[in-house]
N, C-alpha and C positions, 0 to 999 in steps of 0.2 A: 636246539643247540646241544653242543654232546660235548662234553669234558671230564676228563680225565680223574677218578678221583678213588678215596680209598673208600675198601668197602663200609668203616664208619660212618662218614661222611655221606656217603652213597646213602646209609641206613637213614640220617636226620632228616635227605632230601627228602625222601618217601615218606617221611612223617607228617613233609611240610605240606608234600600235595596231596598228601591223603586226606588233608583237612583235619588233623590232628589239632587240640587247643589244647591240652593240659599235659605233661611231662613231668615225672618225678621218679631221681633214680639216685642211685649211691656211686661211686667211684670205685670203678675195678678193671683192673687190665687185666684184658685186650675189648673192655667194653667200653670205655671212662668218654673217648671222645665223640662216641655216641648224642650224647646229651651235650654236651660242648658244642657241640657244633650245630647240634638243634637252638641251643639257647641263644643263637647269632638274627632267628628270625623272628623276628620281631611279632607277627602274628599267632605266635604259641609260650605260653607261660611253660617257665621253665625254672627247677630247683634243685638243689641238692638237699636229700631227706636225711636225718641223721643215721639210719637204715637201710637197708633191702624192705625189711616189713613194712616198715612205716611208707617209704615207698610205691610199695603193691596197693597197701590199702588207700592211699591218696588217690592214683588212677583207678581206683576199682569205685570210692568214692564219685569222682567225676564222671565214669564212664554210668554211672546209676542216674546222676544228676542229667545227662544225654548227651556230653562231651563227649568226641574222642579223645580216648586217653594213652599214657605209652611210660613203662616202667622199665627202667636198662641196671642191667648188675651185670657181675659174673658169676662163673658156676659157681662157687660157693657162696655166693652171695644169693642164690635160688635156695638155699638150706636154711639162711634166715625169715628168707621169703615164702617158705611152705605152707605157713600157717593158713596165713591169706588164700594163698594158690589154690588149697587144696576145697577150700570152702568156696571162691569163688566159683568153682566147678561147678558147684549145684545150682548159685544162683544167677549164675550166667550175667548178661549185661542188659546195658539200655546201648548206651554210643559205642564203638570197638574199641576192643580193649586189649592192646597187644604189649607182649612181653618182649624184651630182648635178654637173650641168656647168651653169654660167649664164653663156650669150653677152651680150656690151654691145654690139649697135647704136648707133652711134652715138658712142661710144670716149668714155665717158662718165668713166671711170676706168681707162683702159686704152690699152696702147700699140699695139694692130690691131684691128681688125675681124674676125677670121678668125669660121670656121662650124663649129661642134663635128660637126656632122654628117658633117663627111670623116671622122674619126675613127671614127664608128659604122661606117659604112661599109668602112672600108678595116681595122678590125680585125673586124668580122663580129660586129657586137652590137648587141644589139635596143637601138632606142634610142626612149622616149615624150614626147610634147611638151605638157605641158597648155597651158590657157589662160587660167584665174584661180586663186584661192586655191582653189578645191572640188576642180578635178580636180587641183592640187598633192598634197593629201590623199589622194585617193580614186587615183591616178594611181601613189603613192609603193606604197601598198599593193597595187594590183594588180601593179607590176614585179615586188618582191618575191616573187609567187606563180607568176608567169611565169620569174620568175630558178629557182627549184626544179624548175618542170614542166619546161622547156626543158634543164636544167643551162647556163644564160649566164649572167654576170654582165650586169645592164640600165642603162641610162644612162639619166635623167631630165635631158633642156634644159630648162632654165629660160630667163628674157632679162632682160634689167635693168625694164620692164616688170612680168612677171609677177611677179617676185622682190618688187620694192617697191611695187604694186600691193593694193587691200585687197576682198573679197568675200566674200557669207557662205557662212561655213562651216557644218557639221554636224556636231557633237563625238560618238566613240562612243566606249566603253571598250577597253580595251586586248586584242589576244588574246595573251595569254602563249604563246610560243613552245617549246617544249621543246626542251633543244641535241638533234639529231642523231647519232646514233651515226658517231664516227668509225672509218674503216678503212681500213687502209693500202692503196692503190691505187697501185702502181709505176705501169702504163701509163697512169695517168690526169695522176698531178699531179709526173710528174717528168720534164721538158721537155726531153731529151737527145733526138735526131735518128731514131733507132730505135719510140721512142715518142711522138716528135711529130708523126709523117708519117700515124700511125692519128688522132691527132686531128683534125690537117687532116680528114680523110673525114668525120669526126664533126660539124666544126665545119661543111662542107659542106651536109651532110643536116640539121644542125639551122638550116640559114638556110631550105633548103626548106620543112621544118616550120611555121615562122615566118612565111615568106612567104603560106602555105595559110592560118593564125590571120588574119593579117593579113586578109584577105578577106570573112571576116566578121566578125570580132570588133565588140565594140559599140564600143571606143576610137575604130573610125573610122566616123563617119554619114552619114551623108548628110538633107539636108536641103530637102524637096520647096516651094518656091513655087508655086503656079498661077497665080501675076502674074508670072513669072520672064520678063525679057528675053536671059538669059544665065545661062551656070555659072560656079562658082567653088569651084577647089581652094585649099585652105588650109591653116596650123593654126596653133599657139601664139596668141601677140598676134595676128597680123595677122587671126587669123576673127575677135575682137572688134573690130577698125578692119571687118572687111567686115560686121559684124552691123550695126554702128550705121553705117556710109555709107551701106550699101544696100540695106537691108531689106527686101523682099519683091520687088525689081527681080531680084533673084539668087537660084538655088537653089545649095546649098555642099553639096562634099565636105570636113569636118572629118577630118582625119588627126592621130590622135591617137598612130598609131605611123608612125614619120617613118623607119623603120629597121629591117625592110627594108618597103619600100612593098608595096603592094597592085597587082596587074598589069589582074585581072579588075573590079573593081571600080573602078578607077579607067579603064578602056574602057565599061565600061556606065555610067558617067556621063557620060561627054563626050559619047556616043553621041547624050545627046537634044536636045543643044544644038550651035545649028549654032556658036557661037563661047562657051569657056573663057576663063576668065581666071586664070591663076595667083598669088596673091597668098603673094608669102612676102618676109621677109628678109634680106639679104645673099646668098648667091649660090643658082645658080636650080637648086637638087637637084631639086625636086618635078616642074619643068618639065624635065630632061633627062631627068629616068625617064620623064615622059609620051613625051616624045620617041623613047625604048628601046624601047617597044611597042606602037608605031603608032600615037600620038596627037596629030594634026597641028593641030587646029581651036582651039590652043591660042595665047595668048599671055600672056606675063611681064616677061622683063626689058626688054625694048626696050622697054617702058612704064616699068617702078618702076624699074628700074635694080639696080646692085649693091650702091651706098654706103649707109650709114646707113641711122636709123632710117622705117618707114612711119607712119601717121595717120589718125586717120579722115578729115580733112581731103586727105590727100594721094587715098585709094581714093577719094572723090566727087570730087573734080575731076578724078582720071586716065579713071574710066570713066564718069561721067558729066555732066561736060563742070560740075559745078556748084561753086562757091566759098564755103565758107563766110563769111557774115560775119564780121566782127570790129570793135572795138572799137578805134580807135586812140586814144592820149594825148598832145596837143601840149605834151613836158612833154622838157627835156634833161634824159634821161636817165644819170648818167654809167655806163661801165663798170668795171667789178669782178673783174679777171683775178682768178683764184688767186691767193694771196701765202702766206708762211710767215707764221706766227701769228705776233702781238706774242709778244715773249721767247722765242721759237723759237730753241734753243740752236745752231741749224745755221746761222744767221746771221752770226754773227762770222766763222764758220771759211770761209763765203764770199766775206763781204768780203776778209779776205785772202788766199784763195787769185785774187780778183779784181785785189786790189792789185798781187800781186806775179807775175800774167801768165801764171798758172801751168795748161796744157793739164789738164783734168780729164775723167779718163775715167767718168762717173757710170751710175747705179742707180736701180733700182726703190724707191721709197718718199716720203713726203713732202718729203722731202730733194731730189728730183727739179726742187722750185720753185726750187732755185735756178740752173735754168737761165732764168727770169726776169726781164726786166730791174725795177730796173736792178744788180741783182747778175750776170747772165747769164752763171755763175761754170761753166758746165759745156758740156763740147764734145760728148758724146755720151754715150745713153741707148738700151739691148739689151733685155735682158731679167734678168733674175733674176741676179747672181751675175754675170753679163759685165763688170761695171766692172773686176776684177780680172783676166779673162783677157784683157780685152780691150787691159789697160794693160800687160800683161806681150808681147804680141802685136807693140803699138805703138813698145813699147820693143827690141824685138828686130829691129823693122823699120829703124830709125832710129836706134838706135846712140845712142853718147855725147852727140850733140848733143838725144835729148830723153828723156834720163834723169835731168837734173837740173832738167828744169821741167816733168814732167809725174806726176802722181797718180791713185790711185782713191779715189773716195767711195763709201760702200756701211754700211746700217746695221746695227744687230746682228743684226735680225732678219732682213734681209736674206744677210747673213753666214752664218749657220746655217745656211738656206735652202739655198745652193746656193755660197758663197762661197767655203768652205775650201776647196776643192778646187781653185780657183784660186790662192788660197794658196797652197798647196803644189806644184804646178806653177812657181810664180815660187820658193821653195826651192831644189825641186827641179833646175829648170834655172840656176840660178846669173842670176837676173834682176836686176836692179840696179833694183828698181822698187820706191817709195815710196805704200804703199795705208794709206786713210785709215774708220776704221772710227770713225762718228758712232754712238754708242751713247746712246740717249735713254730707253735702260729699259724700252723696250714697244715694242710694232708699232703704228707710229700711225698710218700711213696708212688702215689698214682700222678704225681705232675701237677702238685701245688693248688688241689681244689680248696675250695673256702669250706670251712665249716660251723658247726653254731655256735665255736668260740672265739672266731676271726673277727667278728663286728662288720662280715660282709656277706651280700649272698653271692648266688650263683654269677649273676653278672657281673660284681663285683660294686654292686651298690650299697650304702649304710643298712645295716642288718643289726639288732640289738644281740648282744655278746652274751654267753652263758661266764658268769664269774667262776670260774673252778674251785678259787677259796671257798667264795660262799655257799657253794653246789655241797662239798665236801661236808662242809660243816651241816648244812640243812641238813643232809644223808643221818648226820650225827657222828660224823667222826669228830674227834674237838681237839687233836693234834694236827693241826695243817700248818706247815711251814712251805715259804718259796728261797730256792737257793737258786744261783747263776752258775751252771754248769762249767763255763772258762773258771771257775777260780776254786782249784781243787781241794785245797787245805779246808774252803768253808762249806763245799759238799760233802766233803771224807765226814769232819764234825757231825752236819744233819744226821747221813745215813749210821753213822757209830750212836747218836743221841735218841733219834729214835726206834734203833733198835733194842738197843737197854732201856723202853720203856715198858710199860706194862700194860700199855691197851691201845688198840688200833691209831694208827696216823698216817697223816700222809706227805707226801713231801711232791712238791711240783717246782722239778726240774727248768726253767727258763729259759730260754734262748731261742729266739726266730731262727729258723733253716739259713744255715749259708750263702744259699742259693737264691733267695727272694731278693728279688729287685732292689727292696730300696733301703735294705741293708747296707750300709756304708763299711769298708772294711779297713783294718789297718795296715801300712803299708808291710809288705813281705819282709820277714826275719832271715837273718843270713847267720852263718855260723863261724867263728872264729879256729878257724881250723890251728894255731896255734896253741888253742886256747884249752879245744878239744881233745877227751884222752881216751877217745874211742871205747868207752863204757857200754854204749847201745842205750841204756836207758831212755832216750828219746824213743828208738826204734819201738819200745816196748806200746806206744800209741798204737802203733797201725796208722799213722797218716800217710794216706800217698805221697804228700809232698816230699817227705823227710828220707834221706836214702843212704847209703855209706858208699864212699868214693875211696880209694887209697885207704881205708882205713879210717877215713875221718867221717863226720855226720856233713852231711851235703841238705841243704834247702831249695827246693824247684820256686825261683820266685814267679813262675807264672802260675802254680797252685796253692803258695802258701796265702793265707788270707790275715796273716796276724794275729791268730785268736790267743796268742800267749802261752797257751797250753803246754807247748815242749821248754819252754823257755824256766816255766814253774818244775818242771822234772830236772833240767840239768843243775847237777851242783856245782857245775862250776865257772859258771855266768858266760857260757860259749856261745850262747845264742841271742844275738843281740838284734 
């Protein structure tokens, strides 16, 4: 049967019939419905980890145990994950043990552009690159059987393209996998200096091995034009951007294993073309290796560049000189920044951290909008879990003078993630610093996953809850208070009360996301435009709903939710 499907999706199938049992990964877009979609079959355990790390070493566990096993993030979510990665290198596997990494060109939800492929590289692991939903599939399953013959663990890139991308597929049954006979191997899987210098060697000879596969394997083709003016190395997305620019103008090397490259094969192709063209994304791997073994007749980046995302529009008009049409609309268009959603409970606790001038050291998550205008309530944004170290950092640099005007925001699921541990560092070194934990009951930014404060897991079955009170206090913070974000005047108080205190605390912010199901909302506030003396102070939220018509404040009742909020700002009881 063959049906249509995205290449996520595409990726779980391959999990399924690979005979995959054990699945454990973190939520990150353009990777998130990866594991979403695996966790629908019912023959493979499936969870969400409070990590990337934790994570890797759960499949890397299983996969020892003689499971197939399968960990999914995104690029920056391979940075938390390195640890593991890099050690699993040496001690390779029992069951296959494949990775999913999905790079964003183009920083589409994400805070860099980096290229997961140093990572392949620089920890010594095979790493494949499809390029639609088919080879997702069929790409997943081959790793898997290279992850066993080689003993590596294998990386699958993804891109935000391939990921959300839809082609057909070809559905086959499952092959049930048998666990593995486990055996205890000292010198293999216990990573102490003595027996990790014999893996290095091992880890060595099996890139050789790889490198020889790599040469011929069918992953990487080549592809003959006899109208060909030129060659072209490629793979993932950009061979689809070079299929469809340049069609029979180019003959293409598709590398479908990006890690370790091809030496031989990639010299007898250049060989027949007096000028290569290297087409890839973000930075120029494919073209320094050509570079490594004598392959001059090449060019890459001083065409495409390094930034963002390629097109098929962009490969026709770099190589051959041609512009697609387009369709232009003489029409004012207006723009549509990101904004936090009507009744977005993280709105109040910005306005007054805006009010009252106060340096916020912020975090990863939707929360992040309010760096925004025109709440523009946050001064800097790291990575996972830095709002916390990074405000304890700040505060130690700077002393008394911005210990009582400055904070971290960071959410719960954020928090778990990688949070605590910052936490406890501000305990532990006696930090005077006020962090602010916006608990909205779910991971919202990535599309409402459970986490291990929801009291659900992955499927959405009873899971025991991490108490953030009690969490906080264990840590040894012993100021923890909870406020309700809708009611401003008693959140302005906390952040004013425990800023004028003198040793660490925390404050957790309260409110379920807007947007969860089974929030019940109040009906839509309307504005009495008589009443109304056109001040803007409402405006000063940033709620979508709220707009000025004529001069007056206007309410959209199909996006106001009731949350009160604008209604506490007007003085002059217009919004009823």
């Amino acid at each position: 049967m063959k049906k249509l499907m995205l290449g996520n999706d595409a990726f779980a199938r391959g999990l399924y019939e690979a005979g995959c049992r054990v699945i454990s990964s973190y939520p990150g877009t353009p990777s998130t419905e990866v594991t979403e979609a695996a966790a629908k079959y019912e023959e493979m355990y499936a969870e969400w980890a409070p990590n990337e790390k934790v994570a890797m070493e759960t499949a890397l566990g299983a996969s020892i145990a003689g499971a197939r096993a399968f960990c999914g993030m995104k690029h920056v979510g391979l940075n938390v994950a390195a640890d593991p990665l890099y050690t699993a290198a040496y001690t390779g596997v029992n069951g296959g043990m494949v990775i999913a990494v999905a790079d964003d060109p183009g920083m589409h939800s994400s805070q860099n552009e980096q290229d997961s492929r140093h990572h392949a590289i620089a920890s010594k692991v095979l790493m494949l690159e499809p390029s639609d939903s088919s080879e997702c599939k069929e790409f997943t399953k081959i790793a898997f059987d290279l992850s066993e013959e080689y003993d590596t663990p294998a990386i699958v890139r993804l891109s935000t393209r391939v990921s959300h991308s839809q082609s057909i597929v070809e559905l086959c049954e499952r092959d049930e996998k048998p666990l593995k006979n486990y055996e205890k191997n000292i010198p293999k899987y216990v990573m102490m200096p003595a027996f990790a210098r014999g893996r290095h060697v091992f880890v060595e000879e099996r890139t050789r091995k790889l490198t020889e596969y790599a040469e011929t394997s069918p992953l990487n083709r080549v592809e003959i034009s006899d109208t060909a003016e030129f060659g072209v190395i490629t793979s993932g997305a950009s061979y689809q951007y070079t299929k469809e620019a340049l069609g029979d103008k180019a003959s293409v090397l598709k590398l479908g294993i990006v890690n370790p490259l091809p030496v031989k094969l990639i010299q007898d192709f250049a060989s027949k073309y007096e000028k290569v063209y290297i087409i890839e994304e973000l930075d120029g791997i494919i073209e320094q290796h050509c570079r490594n073994i004598g392959v001059t007749n090449i060019q890459g980046k001083e065409i495409f560049g390094l930034i963002g995302e390629l097109s098929q529009a962009i490969v026709a008009q770099k190589l051959l000189g041609v512009t697609k049409e387009s369709v232009s609309v003489d029409a004012d268009v207006p723009v549509r920044p990101p904004v936090m959603c009507a009744g977005c409970p993280h709105r109040g606790l910005f306005y007054n951290l805006k009010k009252l001038g106060v340096t916020v050291s912020g975090d990863i998550g939707c929360y992040t909008l309010g760096a925004s205008a025109p709440l523009s309530a946050m001064d800097t944004t790291i990575c996972m879990g830095a709002s916390i170290s990074a405000l304890h950092g700040f505060n130690k640099a700077r002393g008394a003078e911005s210990e009582g005007k400055s904070v971290a925001v960071i959410g719960d699921s954020t928090f778990m993630h990688s949070g605590m541990t910052g936490l406890v560092n501000i305990a532990y070194n006696n930090s005077n610093s006020t962090v602010i934990i916006l608990d909205n009951s779910i991971t919202g930014m990535t599309g409402h996953q459970q986490n291990p404060t929801t009291g659900k897991n992955l499927k959405g079955d009873p899971a025991s809850a991490v108490n953030l009170e009690e969490l906080c206090k264990a840590i040894g913070i012993k100021r923890v208070r909870v406020v309700d974000p809708y009611k401003l005047a008693e959140t302005e108080t906390a952040i004013k009360e425990e800023l004028a205190s003198d040793e660490a605390s925390v404050i957790i912010s309260r409110r379920p996301c807007a947007l969860l199901k089974y929030v019940q909302h109040k009906p839509a506030l309307k504005v009495d435009s008589d009443k109304c003396k056109s001040c803007k102070m409402c405006m000063k939220l940033g709620c979508p709903a709220i707009s000025m018509k004529d001069g007056k404040a206007v309410i959209d009742h199909t996006q106001c939710v009731g949350c009160g909020i604008c209604q506490e700002m007007c003085k002059f009881g217009a919004i009823e």
